[in-house]
N, C-alpha and C positions, 0 to 999 in steps of 0.2 A: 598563435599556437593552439592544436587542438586539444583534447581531454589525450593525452596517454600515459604510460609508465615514466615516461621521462618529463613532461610537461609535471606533472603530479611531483615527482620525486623532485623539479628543481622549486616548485611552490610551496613543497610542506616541508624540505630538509630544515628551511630557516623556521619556520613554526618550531620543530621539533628541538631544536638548538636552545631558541627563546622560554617554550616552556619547560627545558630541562632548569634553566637559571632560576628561571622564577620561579619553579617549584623550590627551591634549596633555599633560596631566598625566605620567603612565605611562610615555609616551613618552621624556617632560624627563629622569624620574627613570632610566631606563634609559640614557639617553645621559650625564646623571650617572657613574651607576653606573660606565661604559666594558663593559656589559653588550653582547656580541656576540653572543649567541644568539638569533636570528628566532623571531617567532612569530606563526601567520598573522593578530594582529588587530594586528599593526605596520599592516596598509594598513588606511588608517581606513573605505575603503568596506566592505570586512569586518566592520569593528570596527560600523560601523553596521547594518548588513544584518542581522549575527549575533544582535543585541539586538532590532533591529525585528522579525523574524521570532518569536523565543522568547517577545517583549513581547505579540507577537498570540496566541500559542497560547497561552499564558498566560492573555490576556481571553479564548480559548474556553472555556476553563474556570470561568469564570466567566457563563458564560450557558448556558442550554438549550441541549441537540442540536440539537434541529430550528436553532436561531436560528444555528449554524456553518453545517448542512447547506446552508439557505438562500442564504446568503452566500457560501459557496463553487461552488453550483452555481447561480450566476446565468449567465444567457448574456449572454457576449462576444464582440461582432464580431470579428471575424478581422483581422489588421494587411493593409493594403491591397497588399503582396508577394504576400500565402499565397495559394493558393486551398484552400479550405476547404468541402467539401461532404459537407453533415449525410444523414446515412441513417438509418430501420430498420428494424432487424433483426426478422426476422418470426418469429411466434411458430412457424411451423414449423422454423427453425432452434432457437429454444430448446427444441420436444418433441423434438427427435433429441438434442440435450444430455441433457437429463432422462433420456431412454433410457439412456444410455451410463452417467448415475451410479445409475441404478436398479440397473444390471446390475453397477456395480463394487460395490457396498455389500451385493446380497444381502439376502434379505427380513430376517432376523436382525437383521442391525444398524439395518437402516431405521428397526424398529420399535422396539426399546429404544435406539438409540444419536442416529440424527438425528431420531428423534419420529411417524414416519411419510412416505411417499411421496410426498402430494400438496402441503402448507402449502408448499412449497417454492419450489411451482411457479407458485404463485397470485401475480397482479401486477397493477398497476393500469394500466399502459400497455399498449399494444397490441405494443409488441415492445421492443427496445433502444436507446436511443441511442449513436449512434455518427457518427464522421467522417473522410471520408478527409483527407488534408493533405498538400501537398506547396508548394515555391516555383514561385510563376506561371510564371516564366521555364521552368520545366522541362516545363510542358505541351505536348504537340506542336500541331503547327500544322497538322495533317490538319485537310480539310473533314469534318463531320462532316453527312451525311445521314441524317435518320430521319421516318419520319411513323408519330406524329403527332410535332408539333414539340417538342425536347426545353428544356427552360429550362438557362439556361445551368450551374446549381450541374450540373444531367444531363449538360450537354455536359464541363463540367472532367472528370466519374469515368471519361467515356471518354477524356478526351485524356490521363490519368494513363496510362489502359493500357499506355503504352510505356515506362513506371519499371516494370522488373521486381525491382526490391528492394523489399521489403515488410516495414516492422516493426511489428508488433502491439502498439501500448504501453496499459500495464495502469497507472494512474495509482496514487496512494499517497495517504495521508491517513488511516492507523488505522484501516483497515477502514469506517470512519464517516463520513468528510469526503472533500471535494476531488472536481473533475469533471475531466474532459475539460476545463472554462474554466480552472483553476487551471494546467494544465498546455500547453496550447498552445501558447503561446509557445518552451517548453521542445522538443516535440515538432516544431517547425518547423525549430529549429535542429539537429535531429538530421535530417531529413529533406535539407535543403540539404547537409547535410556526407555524407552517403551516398549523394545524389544521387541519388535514389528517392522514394520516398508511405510515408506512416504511415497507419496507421485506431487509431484511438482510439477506445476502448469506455466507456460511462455506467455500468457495473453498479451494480446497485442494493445498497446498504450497510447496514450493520446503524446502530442495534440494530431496525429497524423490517424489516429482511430482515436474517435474520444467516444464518452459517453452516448449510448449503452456499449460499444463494442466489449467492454473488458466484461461486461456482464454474460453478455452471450457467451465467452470463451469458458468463462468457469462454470459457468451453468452446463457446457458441452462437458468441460473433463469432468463434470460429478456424473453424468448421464452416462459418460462412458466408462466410469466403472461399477454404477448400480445395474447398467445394460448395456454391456460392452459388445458392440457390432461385428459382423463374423469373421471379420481380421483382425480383431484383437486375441493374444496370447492367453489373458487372466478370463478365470470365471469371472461371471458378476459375485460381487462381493454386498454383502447386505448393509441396508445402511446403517444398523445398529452396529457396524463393527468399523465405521467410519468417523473419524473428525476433522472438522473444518479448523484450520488453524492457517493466521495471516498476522504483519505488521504493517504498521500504520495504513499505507491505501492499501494492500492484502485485509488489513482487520476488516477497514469500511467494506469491503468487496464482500467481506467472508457475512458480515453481519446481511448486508445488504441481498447476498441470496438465500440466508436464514428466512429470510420475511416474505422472497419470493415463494420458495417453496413452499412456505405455512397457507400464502394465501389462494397459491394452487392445487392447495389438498396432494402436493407428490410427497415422497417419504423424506424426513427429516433423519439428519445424522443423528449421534447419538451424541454430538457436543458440540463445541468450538470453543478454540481459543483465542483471542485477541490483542495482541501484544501491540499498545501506544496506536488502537486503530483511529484514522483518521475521517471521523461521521459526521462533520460541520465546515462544510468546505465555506459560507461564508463568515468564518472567524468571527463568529457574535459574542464569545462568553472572555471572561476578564485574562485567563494566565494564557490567550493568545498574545495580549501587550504586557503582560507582566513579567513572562518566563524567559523572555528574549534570551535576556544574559546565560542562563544558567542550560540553556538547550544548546544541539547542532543545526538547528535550523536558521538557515539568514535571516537577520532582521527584514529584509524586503521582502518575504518568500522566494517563490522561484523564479528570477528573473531569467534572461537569458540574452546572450549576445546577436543580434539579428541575423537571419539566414532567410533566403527564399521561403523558410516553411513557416517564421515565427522570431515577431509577433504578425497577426494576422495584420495589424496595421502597423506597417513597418516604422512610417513616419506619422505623429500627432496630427491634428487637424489643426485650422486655425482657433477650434475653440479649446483644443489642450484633450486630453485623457481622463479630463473629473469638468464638468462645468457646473456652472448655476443651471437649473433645469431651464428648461422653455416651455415646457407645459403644466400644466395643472394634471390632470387626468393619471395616473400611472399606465404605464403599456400595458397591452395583452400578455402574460405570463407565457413565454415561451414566444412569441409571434417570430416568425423565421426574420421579420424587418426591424425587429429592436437592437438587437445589439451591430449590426450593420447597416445600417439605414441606405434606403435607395437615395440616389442623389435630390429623385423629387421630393420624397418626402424633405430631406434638409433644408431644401429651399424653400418647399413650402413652409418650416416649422420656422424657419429664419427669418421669411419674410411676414410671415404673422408677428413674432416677435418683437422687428423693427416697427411694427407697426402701432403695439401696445403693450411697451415693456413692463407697464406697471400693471399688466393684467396677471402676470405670474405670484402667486400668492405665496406665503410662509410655509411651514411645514406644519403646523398649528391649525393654520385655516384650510390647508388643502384636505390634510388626515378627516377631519372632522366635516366636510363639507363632502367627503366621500363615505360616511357612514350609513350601513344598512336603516331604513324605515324602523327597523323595530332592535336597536341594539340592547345588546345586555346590558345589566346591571355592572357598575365600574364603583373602585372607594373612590367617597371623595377626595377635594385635591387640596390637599391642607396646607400646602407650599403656592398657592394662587392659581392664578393661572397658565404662568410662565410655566410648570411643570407641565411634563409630558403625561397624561391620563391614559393608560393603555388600556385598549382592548381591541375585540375583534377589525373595529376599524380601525385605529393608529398602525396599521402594518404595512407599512409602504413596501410593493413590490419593485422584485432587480428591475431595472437597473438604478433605479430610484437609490439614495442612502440618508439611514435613517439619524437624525443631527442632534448633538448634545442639547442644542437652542432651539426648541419647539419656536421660536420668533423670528429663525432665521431663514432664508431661501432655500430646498431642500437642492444638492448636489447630483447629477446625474452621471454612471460610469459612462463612456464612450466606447472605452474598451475592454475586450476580456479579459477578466483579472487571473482566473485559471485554467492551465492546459485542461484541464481535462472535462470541464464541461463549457456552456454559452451563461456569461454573470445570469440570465433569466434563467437557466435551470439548475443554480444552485440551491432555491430550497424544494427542490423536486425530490422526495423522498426516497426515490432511487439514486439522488446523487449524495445527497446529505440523509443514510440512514437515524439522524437524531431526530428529523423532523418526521418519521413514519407513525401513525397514527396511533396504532399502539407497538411495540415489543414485550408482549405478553406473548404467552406461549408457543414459546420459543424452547431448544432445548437446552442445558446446562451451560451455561457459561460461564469461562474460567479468562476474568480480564486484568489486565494488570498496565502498570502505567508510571512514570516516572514522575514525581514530583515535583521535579525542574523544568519539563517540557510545556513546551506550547497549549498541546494540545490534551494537556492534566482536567480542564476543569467539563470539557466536552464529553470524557471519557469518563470520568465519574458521574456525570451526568444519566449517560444511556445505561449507566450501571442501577441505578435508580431506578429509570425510567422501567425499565425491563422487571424490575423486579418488583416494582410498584406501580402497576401500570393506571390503577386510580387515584394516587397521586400526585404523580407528576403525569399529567394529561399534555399533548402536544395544543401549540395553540390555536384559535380558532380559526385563524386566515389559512392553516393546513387544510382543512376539513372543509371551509368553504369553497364551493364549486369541483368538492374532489369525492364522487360518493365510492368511490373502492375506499378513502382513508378515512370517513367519516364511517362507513359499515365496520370496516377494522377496530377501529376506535368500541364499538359497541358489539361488536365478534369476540375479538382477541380480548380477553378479560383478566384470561388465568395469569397470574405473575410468573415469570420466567425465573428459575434457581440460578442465582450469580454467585460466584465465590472473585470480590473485588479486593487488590491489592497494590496500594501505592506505595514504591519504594523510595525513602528519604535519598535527595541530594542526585538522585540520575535523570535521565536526560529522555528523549526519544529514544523507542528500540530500545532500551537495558540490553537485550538477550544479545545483541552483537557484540556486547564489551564482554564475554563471554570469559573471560579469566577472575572477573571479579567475584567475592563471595556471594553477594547477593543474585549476581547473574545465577553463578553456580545451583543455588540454591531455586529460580523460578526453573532452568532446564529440567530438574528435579521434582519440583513440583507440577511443573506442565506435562511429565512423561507419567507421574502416577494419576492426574487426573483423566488423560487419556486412558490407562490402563483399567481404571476405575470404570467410567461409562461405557468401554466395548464389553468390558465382562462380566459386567450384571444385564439382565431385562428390564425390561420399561416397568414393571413393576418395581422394582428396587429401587429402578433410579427416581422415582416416584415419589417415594419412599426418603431417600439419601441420596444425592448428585454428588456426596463431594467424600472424597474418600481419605481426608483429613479425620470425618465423623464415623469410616467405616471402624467397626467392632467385631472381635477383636483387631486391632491395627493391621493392616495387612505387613507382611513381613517383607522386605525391601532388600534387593542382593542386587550389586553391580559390580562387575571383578575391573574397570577399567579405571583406569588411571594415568594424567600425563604425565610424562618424564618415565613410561614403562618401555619397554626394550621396543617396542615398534618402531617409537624414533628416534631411534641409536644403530641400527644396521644400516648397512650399506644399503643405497638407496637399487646396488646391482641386487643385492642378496632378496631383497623386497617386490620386484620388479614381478607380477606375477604371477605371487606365489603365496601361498597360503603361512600366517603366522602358527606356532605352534600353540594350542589351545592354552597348555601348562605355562608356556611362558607369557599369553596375553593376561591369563589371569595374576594380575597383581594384586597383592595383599600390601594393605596397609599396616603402618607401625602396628606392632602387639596384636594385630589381627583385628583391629576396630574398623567400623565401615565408614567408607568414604565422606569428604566432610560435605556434602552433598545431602545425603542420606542422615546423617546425624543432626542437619537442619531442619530434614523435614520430618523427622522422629520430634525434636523438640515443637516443630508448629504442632503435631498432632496433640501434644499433654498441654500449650499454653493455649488452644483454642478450645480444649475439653474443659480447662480451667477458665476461661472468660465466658463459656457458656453457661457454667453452671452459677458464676456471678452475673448472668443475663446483660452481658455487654457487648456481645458480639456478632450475636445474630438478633433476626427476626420473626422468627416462629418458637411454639412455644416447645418444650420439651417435656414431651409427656411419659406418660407410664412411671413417672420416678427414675428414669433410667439415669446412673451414673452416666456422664460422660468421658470420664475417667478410668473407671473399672467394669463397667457395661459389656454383657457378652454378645448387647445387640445394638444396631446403629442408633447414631442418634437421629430421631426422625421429623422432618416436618418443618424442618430449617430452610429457611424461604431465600437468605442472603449472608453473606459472611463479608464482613467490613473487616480489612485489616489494613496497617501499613509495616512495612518492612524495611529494618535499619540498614546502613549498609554494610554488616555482616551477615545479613540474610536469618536476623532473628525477629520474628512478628508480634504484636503487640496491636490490641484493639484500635479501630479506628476510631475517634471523636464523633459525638453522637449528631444525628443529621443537623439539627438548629444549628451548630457550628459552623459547618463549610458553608462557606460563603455563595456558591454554585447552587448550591440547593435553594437557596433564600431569593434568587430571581426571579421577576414574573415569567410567568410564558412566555408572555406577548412579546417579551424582548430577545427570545431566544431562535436563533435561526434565521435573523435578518441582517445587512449588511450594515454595518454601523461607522461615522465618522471616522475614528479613530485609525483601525484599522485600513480602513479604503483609501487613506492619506499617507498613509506608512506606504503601502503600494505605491502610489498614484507620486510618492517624492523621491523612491526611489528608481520608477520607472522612469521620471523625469530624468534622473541621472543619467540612468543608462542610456535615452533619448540622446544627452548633450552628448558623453564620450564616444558615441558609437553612431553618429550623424553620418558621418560618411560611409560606415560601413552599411549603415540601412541603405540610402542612396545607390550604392551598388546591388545591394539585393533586390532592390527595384527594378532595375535596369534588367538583370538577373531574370526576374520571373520576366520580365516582356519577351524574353529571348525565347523561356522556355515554353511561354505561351504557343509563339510562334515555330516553335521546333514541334508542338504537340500539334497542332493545326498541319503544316505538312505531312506528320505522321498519316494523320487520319485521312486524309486527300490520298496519299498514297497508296494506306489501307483501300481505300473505296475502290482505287482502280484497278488495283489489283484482284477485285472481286469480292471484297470484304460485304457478307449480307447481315444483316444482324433484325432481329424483329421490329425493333423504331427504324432500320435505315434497311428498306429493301433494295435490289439490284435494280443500278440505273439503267434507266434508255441506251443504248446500245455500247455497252461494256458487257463484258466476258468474264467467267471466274479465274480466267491465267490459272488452270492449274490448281486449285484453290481445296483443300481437303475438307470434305464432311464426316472423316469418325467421331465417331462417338465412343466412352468408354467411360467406365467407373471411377471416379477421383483415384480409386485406391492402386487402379493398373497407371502405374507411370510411365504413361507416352506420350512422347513428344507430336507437336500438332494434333491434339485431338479437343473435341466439344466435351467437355466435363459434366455428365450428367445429371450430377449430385451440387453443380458450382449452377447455383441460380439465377446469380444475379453478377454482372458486370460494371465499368465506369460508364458505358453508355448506355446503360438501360434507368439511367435514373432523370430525365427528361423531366417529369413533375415533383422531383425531389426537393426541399429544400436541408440537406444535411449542414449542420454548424460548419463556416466558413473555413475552420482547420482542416476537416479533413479533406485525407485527398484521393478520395474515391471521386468526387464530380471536379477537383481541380485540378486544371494545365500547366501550373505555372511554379512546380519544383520537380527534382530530379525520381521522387521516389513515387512521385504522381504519374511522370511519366512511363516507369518504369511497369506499374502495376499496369497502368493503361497498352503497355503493350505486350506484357504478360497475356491480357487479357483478350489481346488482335492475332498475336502470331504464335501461340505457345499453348497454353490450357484457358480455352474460351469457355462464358459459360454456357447453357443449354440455350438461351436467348438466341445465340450466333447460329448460324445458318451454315457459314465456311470460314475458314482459319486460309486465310491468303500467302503466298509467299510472300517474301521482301525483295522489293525491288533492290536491283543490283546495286545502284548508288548507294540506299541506305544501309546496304552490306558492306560497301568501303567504308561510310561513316563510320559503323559502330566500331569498324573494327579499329579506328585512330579512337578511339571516345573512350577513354578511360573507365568513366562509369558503364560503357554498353557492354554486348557482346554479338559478333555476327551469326553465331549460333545458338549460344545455351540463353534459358531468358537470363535475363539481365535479374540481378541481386535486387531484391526485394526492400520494403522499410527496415530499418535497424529496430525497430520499433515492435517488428514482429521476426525479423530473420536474424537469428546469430550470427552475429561477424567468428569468421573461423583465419587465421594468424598465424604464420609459421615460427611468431617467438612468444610461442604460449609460457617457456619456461622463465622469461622474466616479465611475464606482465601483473599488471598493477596490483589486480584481483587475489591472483598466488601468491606474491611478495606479502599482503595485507594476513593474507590466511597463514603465512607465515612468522610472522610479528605477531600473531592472536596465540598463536602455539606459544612462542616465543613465553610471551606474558605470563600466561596460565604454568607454566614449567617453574617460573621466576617466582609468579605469587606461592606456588606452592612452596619452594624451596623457602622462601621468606618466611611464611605461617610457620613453618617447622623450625624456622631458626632462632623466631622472635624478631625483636626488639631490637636486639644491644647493637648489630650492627649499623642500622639506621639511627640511632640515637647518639653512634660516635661520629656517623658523617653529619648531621646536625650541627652537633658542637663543633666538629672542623670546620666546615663551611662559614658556620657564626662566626667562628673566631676569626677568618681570614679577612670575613666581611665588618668585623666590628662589632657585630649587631650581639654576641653573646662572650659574655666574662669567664672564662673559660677554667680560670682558677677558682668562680664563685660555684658554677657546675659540677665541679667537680667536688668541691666539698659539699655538694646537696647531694650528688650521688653518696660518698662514702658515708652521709650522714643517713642512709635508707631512704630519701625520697624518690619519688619514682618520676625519673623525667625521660620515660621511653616515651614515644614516634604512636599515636596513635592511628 
């Protein structure tokens, strides 16, 4: 069964059932207990969200890529508040991207490290998707004239024009999953609370675009709104009135072209935010195996059930998916032949091996017997010699992994452990932004990150790193043989202003459990730090980044709130049509401000107070200024450590010598280690045994479609298909064959795409990572682009756009996936699935349950206590676990045994 609303709802009904009990349960036993220590799956809408969520990613893993991709990038109508209007991004926006990373990468690396130039570039839509989004209410109310007549989604991008706050949000979902529709709703309420427009960007995802592709996309939608091309609707908007904000693989993405732009000299935003970003894609630092439990991420990572597209090696070798190495030497870093090896190479590495198995050396002897002429100074090894001594040479690269037992054989991957880049370009510092040479000057950054998640110790780390950029230095094996990261290193100097905050007991993403108080409380503080860096100058922000320390406090008004009459009308009475202002603005009890706003009023006086007791920042505080009563900011504050309970109240963070994260060498940070690689490598095995035969057919699978793409192209040729590597054979004719030409932007049918550079068969000296399927024949959305690319919008390469022979017009037209006219649907990967039962899918029902929640905590907070403290005792009582007549005299005696 694939990823859908029904498949979902029959896999997490029973989750939801289970953790209702066990909450009540848990509960009982802890007020038993006289246990007073909170923790945040005490409120049961947590306690359920938290499982529903892990329970779904969970079933991802259990089905095909494509079958998440799908499901997650279905389009979703817009809630009848937003206004929501889809644009794209045209491909002359993505060749000025491609320009920019052509130019940082240097022919060099293009060619041994990203595979070549072009595969990158090649795409099967005509440009980007993308959306601006803001709340209706904040549209202006100018007339708007234009001829020719503009439709109304046209008229909303102009009436947005008067939000000059602008945040760029880069969504999350593993590199792999998740759209624009996943996130929405999320992106609305950041929009309302900063009282400005988002544009949200579609980039296309791996493992069918993997790395660089999703870089190119966001580097395009920044470029198309700093210099929006002359079919875009918006002025260019300046970058000081912009912020980068992303989770998890959004955050890495968002970091990751912070540093491109720095090192391109182009304009930088005026901030970013990074919610639980993902910057260590090989899982080196410790609460990747520690946090298992208490996250929604699989104990395996992201596994997936085999399809033609993945794993790229459907079925193991005989020497397994992790072996004993066979060589000494580590590979070339990036080589297009390491992580898939030519046959000959195997056999040659095999029959060497047979030959002299005891020539393979330790990990001890190898490391060391590969070290520079002239290495650094290391401490010595007070633990013998058994210990690992790190330095610049103990850094074994991918696919190499690095072993508890310096005495033992070191491990080699065989196979890709992540969609989204090749095991050799994970510590490429464009895939893994922790390993970039410096994150020094950089603009304000506002990070935040759950305590319970995976990826807590990684994320605190780049928080460091950034803000201490001498320090925490990256380590040497980064720098060596890399002089753009070594120049960096000694460029980028200036420490980047961080405001870092870990919230006790949450997970990945906080911001999606969006009903909880502490969620409550970062949407609120992520809307005023946005609001803060668009509307000061770079002088101020220079000065103050963080608008906690602005003086006097800046004043804080939000009239919204849920459970206000929005959603209590008829959904007829709503249906496009404007709320009335008087009744959206809601007022709370006695006329006090939301409890949102009354969180971040309190961070502002307990961080004025930790600063003035020198605990919670890093710079000094000069001039005497109060930071309390101060009529001017507090200035010169380099970094703000906090963590955050989960009522969304802050308290200093524990001083650096404490975290355990900080206290690591370098040299061990950023490399693929044991531990992890066998967590993988046991559970792939799993998925290996249960799903043998379905790999088996996916085999069979690609040989068809191999052979379906091989006829394709024969048929193309005869029909007079010319393209620049394949000119017009010895005596063949064009049949009819079209040579227009036209602008990506005019959409016509059979034309040469002017601005579309590059094609599937224009990459002959390519070598692109084995996923994608720009150079591969042998899945359905390979094929699909490939003939997108023959009979529909070819690129400038192409010469003529051929008819289709008649047969393969009866084909498509039985072929489910084809079409005998329109091109054929694109990857899921990049094209929205659009659905004629949008009103009960997965995504809306979720959005609906999150409203749900938030209406519920609120009612709760207002209520107290006493109700949840009598369902305690009943449930206790029914289960045993609580003396219900001793409770009750502890109640009438004044003790307090309310439900924390």
């Amino acid at each position: 069964m694939t990823v859908s609303t029904v498949s979902s709802a029959v896999h997490i009904t029973p989750v939801a059932i289970k953790t209702f009990f066990a909450h009540g349960k848990r509960k009982a036993e802890k007020f038993k207990n006289g246990e007073k220590e909170e923790d945040s799956k005490d409120n049961i809408f947590f306690d359920e969200a938290f499982h529903i969520v892990k329970a779904f990613i969970e079933m991802g893993t259990k089905n095909t890529v494509e079958s998440l991709q799908a499901f997650t990038n279905t389009h979703v109508p817009a809630p009848y508040w937003a206004a929501v209007a889809p644009v794209l991004i045209p491909l002359t926006s993505c060749n000025r991207a491609a320009d920019i990373l052509i130019d940082w990468f240097g022919p060099e690396e293009l060619k041994h490290v990203v595979g070549g130039e072009r595969w990158w570039q090649v795409r099967g839509m005509d440009g980007i998707d993308a959306e601006w989004i803001t709340e209706k209410e904040y549209l202006s109310e100018a007339k708007i004239d234009s001829t020719p007549k503009l439709s109304d989604t046209e008229e909303d991008i102009l009436r947005m024009e008067s939000l000059d706050r602008v945040m760029l949000y880069i969504h999350g979902g593993g590199y792999f999953w998740g759209s624009i529709n996943t996130h929405r709703y999320q992106i609305i309420r950041y929009a309302r609370k900063f009282k400005g427009r988002a544009f949200a960007v579609n980039y296309r995802k791996a493992p069918q675009y993997p790395w660089p592709c999703p870089i190119q996309d966001i580097l395009a939608a920044y470029l198309y709104l700093i210099q929006p091309p002359p079919s875009a609707l918006h002025k260019a908007i300046p970058s000081s009135k912009i912020v980068f904000a992303g989770d998890s693989a959004g955050g890495g993405l968002s970091l990751t072209l912070l540093t491109l732009l720095r090192d391109m000299g182009l304009p930088m935003p005026a901030g970013a935010v990074l919610i639980s970003p993902w910057v260590d894609l090989t899982h080196s630092l410790p609460s990747v195996m520690n946090n298992t439990p208490t996250d929604i991420i699989p104990p395996y990572g992201f596994l997936a059930k085999p399809s033609t597209l993945w794993p790229v090696d459907l079925l193991p070798s005989s020497t397994g998916r992790v072996r004993t190495t066979i060589s000494n030497s580590p590979p070339k870093p990036g080589h297009a032949d390491t992580l898939k090896p030519s046959v000959e190479r195997l056999e040659k590495e095999t029959a060497k091996v047979d030959a002299d198995r005891q020539g393979v050396q330790s990990q001890d002897a190898m490391l060391r017997d590969g070290r520079p002429e002239s290495p650094l100074p290391h401490e010595p090894n007070e633990a013998g010699p058994s210990k690992i001594q790190y330095n610049e040479a103990l850094e074994p690269l991918p696919p190499k992994v690095l072993m508890k037992d310096p005495n033992a054989t070191p491990l080699e991957l065989c196979s890709q452990i992540q969609l989204y880049a090749t095991t050799e370009q994970l510590t490429h510092p464009l895939v893994s932004p922790l390993l970039q040479g410096s994150l020094g000057n950089l603009p304000p950054l506002y990070i935040i990150a759950g305590d319970g998640e995976v990826l807590r110790d990684e994320i605190m780390y780049i928080a460091h790193r950034a803000a201490h950029p001498a320090e925490y230095p990256v380590r040497e094996g980064v720098l060596r043989g890399n002089p753009r990261q070594r120049e960096n290193a000694k460029k980028f100097t200036t420490p980047t202003k961080v405001h870092l905050q870990v919230f006790d007991g949450m997970c990945h993403v906080l911001t999606v459990f969006t009903f909880t108080q502490c969620a409550s409380y970062a949407y609120r503080s992520i809307a005023e730090f946005v609001k803060h860096v668009t509307d000061h100058d770079e002088e101020h922000l220079d000065r103050n980044p963080f608008p906690e320390l602005h003086r006097p406090p800046t004043d804080i008004s939000d009239h919204h709130t849920y459970g206000s009459t929005r959603s209590k009308r008829s959904i007829f009475k709503r249906m496009g049509k404007k709320e009335d202002n008087a009744k959206q603005h809601v007022q709370t009890q006695n006329g006090e401000p939301a409890e949102d706003i009354k969180l971040f009023q309190q961070e502002v006086d307990t961080l004025a107070h930790a600063i003035e007791k020198g605990v919670a920042e890093d710079g000094d505080v000069k001039n005497n200024i109060s930071p309390a009563t101060g009529k001017r900011d507090v200035p010169d504050v380099t970094m703000i450590r906090e963590r955050v309970d989960i009522h969304g109240h802050t308290r200093p963070m524990e001083p650096k010598e404490d975290l355990e994260v900080l206290q690591l060498r370098r040299e061990e940070i950023g490399l693929i280690k044991e531990d992890p690689a066998m967590r993988w490598a046991n559970g792939q095995n799993e998925w290996d045994k249960v799903y043998r035969q379905t790999a088996k057919k996916a085999v069979k699978k690609r040989q068809k479609l191999e052979a379906k793409a091989h006829r394709m192209l024969e048929h193309a040729r005869e029909q007079g298909l010319i393209t620049a590597s394949q000119p017009l054979r010895p005596n063949m004719r064009e049949r009819n064959a079209s040579h227009t030409k036209s602008p990506s932007e005019d959409s016509m049918a059979r034309t040469i795409q002017e601005d579309r550079r590059w094609g599937p068969l224009d990459l002959e000296n390519e070598s692109p990572p084995p996923s994608s399927i720009a150079k591969r024949r042998d899945t359905k959305e390979a094929l699909a682009l490939l003939k997108k690319s023959i009979y529909h919008t070819a690129p400038i390469t192409h010469e003529t756009i051929p008819r289709m022979k008649r047969s393969d017009v009866i084909r498509a037209a039985f072929d489910p996936d084809d079409d005998p006219v329109r091109p054929p649907r694109q990857s899921v990967s990049e094209q929205q699935v659009r659905t004629h039962i949008i009103p009960m899918h997965g995504l809306r029902i979720w959005d609906v349950l999150v409203g749900y929640f938030m209406r519920e905590s609120t009612k709760k907070a207002a209520n107290g206590s006493r109700h949840v403290t009598e369902a305690i005792k009943n449930t206790g009582g029914k289960m045993g676990i609580i003396d219900r007549e001793k409770t009750t005299a502890s109640s009438s005696s004044g003790v307090d045994t309310g439900s924390k």
